[in-house]
HTML snippet that shows the backbone in 3Dmol.js (N, CA, C, O; Angstrom):
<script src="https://3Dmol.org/build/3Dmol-min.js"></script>
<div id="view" style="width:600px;height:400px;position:relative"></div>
<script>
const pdb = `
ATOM      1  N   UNK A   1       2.188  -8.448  19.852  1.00  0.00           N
ATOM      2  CA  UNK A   1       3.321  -7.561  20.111  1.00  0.00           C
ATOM      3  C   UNK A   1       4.534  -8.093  19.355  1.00  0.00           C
ATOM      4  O   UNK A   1       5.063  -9.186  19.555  1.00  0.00           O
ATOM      5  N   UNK A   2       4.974  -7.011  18.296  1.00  0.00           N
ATOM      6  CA  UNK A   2       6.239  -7.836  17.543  1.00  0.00           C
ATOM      7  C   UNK A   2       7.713  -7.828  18.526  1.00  0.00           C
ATOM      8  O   UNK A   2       8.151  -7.085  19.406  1.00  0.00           O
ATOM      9  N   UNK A   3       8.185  -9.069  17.854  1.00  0.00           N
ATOM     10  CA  UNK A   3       9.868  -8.705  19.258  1.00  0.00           C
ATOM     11  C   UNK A   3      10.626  -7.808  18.072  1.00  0.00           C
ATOM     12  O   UNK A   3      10.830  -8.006  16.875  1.00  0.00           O
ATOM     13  N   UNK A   4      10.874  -6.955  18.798  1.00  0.00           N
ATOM     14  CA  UNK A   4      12.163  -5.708  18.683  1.00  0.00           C
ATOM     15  C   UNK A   4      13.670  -6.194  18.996  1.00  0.00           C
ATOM     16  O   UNK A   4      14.242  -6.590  20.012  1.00  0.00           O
ATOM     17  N   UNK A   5      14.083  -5.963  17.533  1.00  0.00           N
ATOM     18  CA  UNK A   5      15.865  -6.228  17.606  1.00  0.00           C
ATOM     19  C   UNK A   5      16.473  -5.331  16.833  1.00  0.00           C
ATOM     20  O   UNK A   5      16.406  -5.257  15.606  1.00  0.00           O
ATOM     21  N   UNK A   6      17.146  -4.562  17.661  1.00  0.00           N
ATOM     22  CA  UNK A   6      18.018  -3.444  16.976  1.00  0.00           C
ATOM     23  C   UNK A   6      19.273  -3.897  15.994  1.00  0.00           C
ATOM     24  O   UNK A   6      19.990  -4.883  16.162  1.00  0.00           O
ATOM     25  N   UNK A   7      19.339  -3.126  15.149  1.00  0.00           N
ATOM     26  CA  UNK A   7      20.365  -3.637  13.754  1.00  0.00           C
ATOM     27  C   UNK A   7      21.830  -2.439  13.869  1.00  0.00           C
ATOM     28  O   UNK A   7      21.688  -1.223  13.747  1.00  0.00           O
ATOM     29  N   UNK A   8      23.188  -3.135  14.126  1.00  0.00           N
ATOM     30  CA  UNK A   8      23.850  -2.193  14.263  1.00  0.00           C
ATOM     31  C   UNK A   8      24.847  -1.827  12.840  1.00  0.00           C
ATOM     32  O   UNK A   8      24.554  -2.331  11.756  1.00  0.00           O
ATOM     33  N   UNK A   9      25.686  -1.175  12.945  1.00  0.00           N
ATOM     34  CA  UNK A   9      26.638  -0.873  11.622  1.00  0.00           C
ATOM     35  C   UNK A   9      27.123  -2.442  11.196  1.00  0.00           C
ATOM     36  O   UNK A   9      27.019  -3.056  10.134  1.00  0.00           O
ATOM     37  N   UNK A  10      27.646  -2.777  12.392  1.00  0.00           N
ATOM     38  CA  UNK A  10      28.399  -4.289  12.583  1.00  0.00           C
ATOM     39  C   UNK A  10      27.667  -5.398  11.853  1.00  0.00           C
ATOM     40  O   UNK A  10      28.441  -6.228  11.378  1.00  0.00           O
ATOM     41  N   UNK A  11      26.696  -5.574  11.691  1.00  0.00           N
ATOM     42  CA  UNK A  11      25.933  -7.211  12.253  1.00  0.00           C
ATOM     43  C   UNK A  11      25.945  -7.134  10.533  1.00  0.00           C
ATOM     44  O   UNK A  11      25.474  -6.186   9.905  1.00  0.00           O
ATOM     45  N   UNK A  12      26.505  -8.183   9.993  1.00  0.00           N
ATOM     46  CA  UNK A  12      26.482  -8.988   9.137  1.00  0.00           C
ATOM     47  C   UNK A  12      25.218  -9.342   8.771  1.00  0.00           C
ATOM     48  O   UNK A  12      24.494  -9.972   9.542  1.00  0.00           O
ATOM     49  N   UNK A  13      24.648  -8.794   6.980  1.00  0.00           N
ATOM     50  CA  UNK A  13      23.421  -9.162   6.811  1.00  0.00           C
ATOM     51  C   UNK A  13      22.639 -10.479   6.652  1.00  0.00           C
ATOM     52  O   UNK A  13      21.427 -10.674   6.749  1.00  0.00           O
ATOM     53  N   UNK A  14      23.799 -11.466   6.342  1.00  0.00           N
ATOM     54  CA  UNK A  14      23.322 -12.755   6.479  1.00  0.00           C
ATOM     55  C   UNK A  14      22.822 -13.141   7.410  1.00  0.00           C
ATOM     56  O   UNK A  14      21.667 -13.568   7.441  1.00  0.00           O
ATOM     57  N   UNK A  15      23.773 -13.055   8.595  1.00  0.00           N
ATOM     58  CA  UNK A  15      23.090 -13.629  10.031  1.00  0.00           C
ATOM     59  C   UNK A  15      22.085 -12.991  10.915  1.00  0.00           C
ATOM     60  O   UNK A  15      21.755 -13.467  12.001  1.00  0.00           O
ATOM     61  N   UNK A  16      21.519 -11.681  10.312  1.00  0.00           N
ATOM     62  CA  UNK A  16      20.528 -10.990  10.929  1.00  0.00           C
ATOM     63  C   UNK A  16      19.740 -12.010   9.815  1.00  0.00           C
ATOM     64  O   UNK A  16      19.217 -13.079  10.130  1.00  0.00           O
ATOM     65  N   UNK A  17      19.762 -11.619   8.879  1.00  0.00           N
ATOM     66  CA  UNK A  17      18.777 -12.932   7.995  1.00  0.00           C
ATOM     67  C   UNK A  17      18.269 -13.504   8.733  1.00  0.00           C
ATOM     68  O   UNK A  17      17.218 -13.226   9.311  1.00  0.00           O
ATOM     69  N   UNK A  18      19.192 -14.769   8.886  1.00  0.00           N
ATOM     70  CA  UNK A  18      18.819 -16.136   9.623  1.00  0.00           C
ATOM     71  C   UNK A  18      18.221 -15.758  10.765  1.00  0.00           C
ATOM     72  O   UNK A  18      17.255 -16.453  11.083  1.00  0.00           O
ATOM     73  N   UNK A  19      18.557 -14.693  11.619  1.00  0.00           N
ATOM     74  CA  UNK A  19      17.860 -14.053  12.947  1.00  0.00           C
ATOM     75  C   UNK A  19      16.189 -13.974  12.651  1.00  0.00           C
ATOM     76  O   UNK A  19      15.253 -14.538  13.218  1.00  0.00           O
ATOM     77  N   UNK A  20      16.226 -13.145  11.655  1.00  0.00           N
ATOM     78  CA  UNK A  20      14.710 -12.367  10.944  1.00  0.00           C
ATOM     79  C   UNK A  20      13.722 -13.791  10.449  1.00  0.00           C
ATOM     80  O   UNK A  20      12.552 -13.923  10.805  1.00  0.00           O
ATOM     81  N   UNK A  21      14.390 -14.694   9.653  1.00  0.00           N
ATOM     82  CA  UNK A  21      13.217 -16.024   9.684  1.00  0.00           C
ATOM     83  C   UNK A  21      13.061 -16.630  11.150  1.00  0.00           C
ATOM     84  O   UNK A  21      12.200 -16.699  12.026  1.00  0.00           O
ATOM     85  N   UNK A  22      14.254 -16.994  10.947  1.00  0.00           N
ATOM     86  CA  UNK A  22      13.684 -17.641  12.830  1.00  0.00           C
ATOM     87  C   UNK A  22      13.077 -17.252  13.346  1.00  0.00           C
ATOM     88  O   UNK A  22      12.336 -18.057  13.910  1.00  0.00           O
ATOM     89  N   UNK A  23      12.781 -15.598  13.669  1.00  0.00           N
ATOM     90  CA  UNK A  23      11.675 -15.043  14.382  1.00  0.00           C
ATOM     91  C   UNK A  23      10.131 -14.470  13.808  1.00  0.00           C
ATOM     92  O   UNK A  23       9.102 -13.923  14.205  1.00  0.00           O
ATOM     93  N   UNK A  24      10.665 -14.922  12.796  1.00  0.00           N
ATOM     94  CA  UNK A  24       8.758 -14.516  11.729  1.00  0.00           C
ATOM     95  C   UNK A  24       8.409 -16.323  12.196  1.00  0.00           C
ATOM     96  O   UNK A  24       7.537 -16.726  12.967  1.00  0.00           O
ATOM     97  N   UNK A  25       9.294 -17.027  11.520  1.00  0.00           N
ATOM     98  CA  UNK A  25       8.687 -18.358  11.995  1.00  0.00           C
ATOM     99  C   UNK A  25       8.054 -18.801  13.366  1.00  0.00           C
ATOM    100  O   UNK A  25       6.958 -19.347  13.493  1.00  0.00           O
ATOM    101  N   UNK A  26       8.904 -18.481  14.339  1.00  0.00           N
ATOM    102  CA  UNK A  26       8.222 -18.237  15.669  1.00  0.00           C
ATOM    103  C   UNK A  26       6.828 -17.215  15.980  1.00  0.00           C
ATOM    104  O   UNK A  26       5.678 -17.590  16.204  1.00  0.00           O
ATOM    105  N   UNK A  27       7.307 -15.946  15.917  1.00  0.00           N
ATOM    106  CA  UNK A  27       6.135 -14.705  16.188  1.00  0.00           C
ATOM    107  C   UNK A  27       5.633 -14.157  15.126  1.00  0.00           C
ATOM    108  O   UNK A  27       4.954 -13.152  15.336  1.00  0.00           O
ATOM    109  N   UNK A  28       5.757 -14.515  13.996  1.00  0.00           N
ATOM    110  CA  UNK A  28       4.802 -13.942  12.868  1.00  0.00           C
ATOM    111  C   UNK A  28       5.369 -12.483  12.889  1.00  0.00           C
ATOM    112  O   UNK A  28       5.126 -12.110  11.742  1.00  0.00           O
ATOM    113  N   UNK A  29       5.875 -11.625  13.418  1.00  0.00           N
ATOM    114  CA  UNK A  29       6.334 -10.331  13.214  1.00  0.00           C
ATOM    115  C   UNK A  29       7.172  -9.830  13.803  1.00  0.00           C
ATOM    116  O   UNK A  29       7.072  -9.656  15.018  1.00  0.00           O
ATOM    117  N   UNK A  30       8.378  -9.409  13.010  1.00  0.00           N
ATOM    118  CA  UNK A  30       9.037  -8.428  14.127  1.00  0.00           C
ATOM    119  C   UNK A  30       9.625  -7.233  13.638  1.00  0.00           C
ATOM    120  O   UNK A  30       9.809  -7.048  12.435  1.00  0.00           O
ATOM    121  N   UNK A  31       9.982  -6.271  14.672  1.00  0.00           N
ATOM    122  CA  UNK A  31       9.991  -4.892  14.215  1.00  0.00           C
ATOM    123  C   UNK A  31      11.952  -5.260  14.521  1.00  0.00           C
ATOM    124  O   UNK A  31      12.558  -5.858  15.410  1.00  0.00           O
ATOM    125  N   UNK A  32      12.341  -4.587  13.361  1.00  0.00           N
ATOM    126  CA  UNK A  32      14.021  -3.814  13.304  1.00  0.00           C
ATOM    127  C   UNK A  32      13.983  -2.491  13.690  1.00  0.00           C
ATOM    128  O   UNK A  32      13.081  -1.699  13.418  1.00  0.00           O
ATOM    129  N   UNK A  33      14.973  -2.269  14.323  1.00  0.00           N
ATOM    130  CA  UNK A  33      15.451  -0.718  14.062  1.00  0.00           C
ATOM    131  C   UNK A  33      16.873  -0.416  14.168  1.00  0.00           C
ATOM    132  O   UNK A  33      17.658  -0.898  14.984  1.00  0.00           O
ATOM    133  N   UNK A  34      17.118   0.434  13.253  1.00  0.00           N
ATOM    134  CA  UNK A  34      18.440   1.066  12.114  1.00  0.00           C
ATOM    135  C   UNK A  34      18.442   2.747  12.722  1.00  0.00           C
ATOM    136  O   UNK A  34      17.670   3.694  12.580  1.00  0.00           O
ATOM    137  N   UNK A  35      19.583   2.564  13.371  1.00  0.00           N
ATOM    138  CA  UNK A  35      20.362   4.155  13.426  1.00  0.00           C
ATOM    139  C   UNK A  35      21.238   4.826  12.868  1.00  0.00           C
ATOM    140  O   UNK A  35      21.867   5.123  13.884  1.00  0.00           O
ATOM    141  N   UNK A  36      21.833   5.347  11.987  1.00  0.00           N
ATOM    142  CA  UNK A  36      22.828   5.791  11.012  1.00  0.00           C
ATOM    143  C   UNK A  36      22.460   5.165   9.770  1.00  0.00           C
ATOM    144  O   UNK A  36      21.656   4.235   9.705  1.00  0.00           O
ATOM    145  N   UNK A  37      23.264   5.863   8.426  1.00  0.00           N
ATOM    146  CA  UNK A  37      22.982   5.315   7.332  1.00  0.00           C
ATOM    147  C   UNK A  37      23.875   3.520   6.903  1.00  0.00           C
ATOM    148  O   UNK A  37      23.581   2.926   5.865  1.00  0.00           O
ATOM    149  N   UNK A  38      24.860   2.982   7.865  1.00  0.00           N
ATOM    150  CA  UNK A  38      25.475   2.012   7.846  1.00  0.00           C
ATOM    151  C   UNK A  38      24.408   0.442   8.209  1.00  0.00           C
ATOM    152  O   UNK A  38      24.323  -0.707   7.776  1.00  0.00           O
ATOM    153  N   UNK A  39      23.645   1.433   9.425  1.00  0.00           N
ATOM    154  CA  UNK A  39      23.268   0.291  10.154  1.00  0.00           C
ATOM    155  C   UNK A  39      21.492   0.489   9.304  1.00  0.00           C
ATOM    156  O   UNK A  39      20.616  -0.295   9.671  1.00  0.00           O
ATOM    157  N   UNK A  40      21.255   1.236   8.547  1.00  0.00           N
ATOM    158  CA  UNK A  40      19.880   0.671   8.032  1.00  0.00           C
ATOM    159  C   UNK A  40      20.350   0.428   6.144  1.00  0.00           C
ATOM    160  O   UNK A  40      19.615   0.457   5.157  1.00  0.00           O
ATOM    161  N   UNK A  41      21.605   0.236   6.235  1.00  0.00           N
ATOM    162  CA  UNK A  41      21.452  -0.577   4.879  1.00  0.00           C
ATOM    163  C   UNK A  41      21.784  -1.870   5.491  1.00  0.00           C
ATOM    164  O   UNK A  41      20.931  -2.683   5.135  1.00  0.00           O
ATOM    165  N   UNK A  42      22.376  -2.231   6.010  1.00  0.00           N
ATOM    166  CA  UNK A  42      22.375  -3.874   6.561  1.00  0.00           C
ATOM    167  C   UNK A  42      20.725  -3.940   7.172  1.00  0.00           C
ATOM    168  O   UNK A  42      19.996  -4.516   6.365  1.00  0.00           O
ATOM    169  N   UNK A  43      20.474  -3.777   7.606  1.00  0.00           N
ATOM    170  CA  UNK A  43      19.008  -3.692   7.845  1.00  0.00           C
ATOM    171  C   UNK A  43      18.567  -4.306   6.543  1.00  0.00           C
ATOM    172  O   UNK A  43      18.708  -5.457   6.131  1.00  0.00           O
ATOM    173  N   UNK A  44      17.873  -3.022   5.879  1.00  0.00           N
ATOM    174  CA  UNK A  44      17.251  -3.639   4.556  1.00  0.00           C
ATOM    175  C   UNK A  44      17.772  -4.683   3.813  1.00  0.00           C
ATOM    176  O   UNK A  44      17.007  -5.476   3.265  1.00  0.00           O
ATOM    177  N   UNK A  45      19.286  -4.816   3.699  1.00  0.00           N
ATOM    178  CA  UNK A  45      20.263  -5.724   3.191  1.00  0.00           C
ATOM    179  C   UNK A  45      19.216  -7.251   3.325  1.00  0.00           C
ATOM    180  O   UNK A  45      18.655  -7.927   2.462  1.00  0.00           O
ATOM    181  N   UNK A  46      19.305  -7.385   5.040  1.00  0.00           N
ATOM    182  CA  UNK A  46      18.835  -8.505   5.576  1.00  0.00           C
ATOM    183  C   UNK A  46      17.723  -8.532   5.559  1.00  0.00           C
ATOM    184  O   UNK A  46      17.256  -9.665   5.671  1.00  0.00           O
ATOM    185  N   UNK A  47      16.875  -7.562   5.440  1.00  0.00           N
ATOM    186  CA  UNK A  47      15.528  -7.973   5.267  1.00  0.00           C
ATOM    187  C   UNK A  47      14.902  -8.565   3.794  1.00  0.00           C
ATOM    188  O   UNK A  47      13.842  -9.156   3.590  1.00  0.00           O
ATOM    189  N   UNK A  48      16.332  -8.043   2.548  1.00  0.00           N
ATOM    190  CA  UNK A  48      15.845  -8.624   1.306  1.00  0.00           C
ATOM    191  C   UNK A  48      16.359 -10.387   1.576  1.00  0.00           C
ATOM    192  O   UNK A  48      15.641 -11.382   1.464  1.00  0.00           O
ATOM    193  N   UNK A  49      17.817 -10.325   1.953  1.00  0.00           N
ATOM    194  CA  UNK A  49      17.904 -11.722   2.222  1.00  0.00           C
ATOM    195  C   UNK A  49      17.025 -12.666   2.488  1.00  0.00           C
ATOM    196  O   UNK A  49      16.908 -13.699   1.828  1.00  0.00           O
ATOM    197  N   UNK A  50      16.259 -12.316   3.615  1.00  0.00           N
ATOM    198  CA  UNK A  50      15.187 -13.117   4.483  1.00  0.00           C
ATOM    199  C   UNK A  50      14.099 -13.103   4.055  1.00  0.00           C
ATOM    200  O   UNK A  50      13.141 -13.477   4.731  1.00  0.00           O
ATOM    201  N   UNK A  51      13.970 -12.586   2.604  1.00  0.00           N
ATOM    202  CA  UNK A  51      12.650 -12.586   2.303  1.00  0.00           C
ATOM    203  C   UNK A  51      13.334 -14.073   1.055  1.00  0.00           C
ATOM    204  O   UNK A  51      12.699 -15.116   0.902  1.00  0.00           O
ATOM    205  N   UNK A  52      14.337 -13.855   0.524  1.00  0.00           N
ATOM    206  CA  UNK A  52      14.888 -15.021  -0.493  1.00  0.00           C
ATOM    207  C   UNK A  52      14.671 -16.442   0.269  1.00  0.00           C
ATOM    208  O   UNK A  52      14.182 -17.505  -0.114  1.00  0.00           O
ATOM    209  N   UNK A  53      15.282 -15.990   1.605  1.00  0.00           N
ATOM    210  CA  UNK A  53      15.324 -17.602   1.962  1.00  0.00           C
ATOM    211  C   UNK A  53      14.077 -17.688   2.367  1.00  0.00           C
ATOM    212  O   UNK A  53      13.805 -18.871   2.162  1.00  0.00           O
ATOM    213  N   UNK A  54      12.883 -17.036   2.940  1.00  0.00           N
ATOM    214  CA  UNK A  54      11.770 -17.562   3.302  1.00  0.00           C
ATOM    215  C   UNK A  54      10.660 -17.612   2.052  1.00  0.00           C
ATOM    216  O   UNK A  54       9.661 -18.273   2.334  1.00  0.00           O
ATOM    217  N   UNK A  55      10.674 -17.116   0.936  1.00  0.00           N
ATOM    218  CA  UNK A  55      10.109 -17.054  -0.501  1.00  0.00           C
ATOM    219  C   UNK A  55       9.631 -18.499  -0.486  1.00  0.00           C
ATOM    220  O   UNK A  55       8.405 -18.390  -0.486  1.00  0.00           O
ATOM    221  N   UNK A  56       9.907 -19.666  -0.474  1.00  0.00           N
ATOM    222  CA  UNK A  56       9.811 -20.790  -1.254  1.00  0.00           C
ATOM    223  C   UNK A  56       8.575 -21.148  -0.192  1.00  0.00           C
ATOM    224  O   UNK A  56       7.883 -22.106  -0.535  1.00  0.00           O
ATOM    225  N   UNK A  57       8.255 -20.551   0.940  1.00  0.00           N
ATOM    226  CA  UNK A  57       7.208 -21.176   1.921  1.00  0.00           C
ATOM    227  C   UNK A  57       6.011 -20.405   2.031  1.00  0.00           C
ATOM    228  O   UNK A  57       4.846 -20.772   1.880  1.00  0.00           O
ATOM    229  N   UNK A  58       6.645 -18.861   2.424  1.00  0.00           N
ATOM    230  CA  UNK A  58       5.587 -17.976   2.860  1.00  0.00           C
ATOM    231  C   UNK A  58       5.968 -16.601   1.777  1.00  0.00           C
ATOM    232  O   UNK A  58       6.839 -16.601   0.908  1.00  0.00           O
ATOM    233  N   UNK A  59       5.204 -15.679   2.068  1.00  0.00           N
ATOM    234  CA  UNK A  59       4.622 -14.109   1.870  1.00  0.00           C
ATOM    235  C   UNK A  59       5.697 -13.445   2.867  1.00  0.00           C
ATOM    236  O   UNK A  59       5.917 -14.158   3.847  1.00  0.00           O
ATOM    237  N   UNK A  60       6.375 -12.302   2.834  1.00  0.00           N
ATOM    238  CA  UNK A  60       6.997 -11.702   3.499  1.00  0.00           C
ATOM    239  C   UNK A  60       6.647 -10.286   3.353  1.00  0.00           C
ATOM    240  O   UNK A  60       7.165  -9.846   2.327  1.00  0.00           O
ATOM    241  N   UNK A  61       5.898  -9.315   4.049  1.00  0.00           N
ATOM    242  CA  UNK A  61       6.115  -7.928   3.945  1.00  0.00           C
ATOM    243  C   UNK A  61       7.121  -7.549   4.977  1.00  0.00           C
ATOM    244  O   UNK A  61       7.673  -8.169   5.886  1.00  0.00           O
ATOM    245  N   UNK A  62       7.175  -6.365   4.551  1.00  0.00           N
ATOM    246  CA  UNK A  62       7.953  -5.185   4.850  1.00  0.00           C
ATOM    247  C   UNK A  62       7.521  -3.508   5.394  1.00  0.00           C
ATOM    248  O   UNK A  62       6.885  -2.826   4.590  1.00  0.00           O
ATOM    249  N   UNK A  63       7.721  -3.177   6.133  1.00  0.00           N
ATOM    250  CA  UNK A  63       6.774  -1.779   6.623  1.00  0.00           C
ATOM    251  C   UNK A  63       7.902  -1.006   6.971  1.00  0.00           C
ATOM    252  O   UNK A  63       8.526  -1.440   7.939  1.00  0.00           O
ATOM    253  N   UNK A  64       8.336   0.033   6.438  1.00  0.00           N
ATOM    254  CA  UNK A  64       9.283   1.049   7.090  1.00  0.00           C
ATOM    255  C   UNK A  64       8.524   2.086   7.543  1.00  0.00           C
ATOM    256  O   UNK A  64       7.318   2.163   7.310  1.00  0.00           O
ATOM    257  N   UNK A  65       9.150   2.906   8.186  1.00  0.00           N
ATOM    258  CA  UNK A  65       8.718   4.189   9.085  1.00  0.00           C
ATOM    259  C   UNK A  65      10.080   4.586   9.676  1.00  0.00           C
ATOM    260  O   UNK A  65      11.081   3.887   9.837  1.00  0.00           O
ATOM    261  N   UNK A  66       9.851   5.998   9.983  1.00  0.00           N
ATOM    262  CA  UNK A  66      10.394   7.009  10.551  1.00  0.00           C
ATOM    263  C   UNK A  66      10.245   6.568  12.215  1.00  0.00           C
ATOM    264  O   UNK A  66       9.108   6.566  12.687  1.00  0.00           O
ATOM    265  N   UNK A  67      11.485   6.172  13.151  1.00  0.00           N
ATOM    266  CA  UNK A  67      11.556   6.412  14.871  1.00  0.00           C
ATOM    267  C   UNK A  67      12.416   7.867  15.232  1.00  0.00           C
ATOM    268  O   UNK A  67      13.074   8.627  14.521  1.00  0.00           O
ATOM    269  N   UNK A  68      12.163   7.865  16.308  1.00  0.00           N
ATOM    270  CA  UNK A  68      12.785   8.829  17.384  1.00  0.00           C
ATOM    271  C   UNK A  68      13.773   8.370  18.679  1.00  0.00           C
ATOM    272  O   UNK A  68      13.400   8.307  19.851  1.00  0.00           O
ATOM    273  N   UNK A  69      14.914   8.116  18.252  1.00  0.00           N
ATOM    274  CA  UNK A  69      15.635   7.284  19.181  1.00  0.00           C
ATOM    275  C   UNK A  69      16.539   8.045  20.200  1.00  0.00           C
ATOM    276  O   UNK A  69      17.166   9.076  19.956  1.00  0.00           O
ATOM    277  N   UNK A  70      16.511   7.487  21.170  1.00  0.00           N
ATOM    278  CA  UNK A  70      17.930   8.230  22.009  1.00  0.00           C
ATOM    279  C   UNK A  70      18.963   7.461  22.196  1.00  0.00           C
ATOM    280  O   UNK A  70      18.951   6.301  22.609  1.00  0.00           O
ATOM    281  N   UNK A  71      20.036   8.226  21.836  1.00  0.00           N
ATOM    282  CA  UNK A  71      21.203   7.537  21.799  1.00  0.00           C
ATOM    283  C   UNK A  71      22.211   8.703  22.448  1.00  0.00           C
ATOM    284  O   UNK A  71      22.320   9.879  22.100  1.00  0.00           O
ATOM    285  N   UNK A  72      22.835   8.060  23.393  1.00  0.00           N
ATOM    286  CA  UNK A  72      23.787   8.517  24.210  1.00  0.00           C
ATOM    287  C   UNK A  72      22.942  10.291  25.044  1.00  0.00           C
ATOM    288  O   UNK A  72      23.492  11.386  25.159  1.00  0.00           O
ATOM    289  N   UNK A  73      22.045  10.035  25.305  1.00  0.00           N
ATOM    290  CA  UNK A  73      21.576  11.260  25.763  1.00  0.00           C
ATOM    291  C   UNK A  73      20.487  12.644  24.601  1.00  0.00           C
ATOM    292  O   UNK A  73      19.821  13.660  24.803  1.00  0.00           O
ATOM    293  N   UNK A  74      20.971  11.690  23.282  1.00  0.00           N
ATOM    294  CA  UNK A  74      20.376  12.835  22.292  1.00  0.00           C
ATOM    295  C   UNK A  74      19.163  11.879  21.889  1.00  0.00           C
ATOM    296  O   UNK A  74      19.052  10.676  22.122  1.00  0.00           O
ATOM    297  N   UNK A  75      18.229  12.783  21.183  1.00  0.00           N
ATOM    298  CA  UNK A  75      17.519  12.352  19.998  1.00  0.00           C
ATOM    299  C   UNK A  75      18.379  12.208  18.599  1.00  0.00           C
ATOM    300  O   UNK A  75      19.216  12.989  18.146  1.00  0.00           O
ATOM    301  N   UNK A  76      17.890  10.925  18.046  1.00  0.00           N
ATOM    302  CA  UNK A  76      18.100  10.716  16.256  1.00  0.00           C
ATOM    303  C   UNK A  76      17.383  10.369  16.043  1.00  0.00           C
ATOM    304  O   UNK A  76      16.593   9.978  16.902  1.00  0.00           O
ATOM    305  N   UNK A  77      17.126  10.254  14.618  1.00  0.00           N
ATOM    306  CA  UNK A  77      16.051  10.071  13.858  1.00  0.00           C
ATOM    307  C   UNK A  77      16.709   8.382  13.430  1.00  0.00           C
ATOM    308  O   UNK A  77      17.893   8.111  13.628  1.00  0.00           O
ATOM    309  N   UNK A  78      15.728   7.383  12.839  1.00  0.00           N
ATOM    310  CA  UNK A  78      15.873   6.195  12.553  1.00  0.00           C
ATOM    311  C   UNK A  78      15.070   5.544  11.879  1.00  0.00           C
ATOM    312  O   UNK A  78      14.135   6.251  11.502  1.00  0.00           O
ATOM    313  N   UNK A  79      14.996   4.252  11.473  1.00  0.00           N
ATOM    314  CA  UNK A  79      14.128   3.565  10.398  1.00  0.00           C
ATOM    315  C   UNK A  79      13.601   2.602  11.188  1.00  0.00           C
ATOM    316  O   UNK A  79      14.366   2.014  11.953  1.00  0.00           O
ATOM    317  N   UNK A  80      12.697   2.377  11.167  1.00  0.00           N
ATOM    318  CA  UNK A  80      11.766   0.986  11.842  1.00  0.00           C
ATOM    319  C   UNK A  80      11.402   0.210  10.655  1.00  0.00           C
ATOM    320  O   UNK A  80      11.110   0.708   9.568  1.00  0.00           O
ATOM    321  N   UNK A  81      11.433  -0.886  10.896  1.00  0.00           N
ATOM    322  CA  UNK A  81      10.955  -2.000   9.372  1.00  0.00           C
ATOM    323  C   UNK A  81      10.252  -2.995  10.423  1.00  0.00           C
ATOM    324  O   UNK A  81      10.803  -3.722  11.249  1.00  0.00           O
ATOM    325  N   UNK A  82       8.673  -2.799  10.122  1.00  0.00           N
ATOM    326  CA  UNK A  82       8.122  -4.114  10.506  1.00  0.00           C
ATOM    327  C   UNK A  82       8.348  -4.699   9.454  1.00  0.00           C
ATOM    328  O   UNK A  82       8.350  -4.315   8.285  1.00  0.00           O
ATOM    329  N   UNK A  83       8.596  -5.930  10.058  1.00  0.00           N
ATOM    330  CA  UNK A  83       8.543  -7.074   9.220  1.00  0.00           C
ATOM    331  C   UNK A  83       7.289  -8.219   9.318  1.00  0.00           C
ATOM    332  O   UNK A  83       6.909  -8.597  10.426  1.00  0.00           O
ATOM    333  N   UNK A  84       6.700  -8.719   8.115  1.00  0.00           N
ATOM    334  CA  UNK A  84       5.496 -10.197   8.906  1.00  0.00           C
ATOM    335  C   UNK A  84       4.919 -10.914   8.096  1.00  0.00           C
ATOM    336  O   UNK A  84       4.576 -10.387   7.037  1.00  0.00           O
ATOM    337  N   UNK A  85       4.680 -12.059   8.278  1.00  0.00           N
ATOM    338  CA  UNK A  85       4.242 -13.078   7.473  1.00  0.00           C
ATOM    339  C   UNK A  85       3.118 -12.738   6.901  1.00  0.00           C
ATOM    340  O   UNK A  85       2.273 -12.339   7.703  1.00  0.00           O
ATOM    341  N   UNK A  86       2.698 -12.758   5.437  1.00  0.00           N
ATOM    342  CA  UNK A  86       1.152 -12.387   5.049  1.00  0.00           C
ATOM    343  C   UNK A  86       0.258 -14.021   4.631  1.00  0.00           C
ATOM    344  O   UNK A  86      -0.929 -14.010   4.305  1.00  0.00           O
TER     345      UNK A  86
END
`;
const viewer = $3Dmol.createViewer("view");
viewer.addModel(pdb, "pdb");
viewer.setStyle({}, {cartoon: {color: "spectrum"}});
viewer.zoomTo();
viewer.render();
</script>
């Protein structure tokens, strides 16, 4: 089961970085998810980051897809990025 951490407009792509190895290093996978077009370019932002700093050890994929999120009472549409060690 990958751990799930939502990515907001806010969060600085570096330190989701450092978030995203720490937790491939621990659980081998984890799923992001990005709501608006702000919060899934920091998303991807950090997921290229975290593939730089983890490059020199391991394999890093990447899996996007289409979610269905509710936010504040509605449906939106959103990006899921598994992420996981190969």
């Amino acid at each position: 089961m990958p751990s799930i951490r939502r990515v907001s407009s806010q969060v600085d792509p570096n330190d989701a970085a450092r978030r995203i190895v720490s937790t491939i290093e621990k659980c081998g996978v984890l799923e992001l998810q990005a709501v608006g077009d702000n919060a899934i370019s920091r998303a991807v932002k950090a997921v290229a980051i975290a593939k730089k700093l983890i490059a020199p050890n391991r394999d890093m994929v990447c899996t996007p897809s289409f979610m269905v999120a509710n936010v504040n009472g509605e449906k939106t549409s959103g990006i899921k990025l598994v992420v996981e060690n190969r």
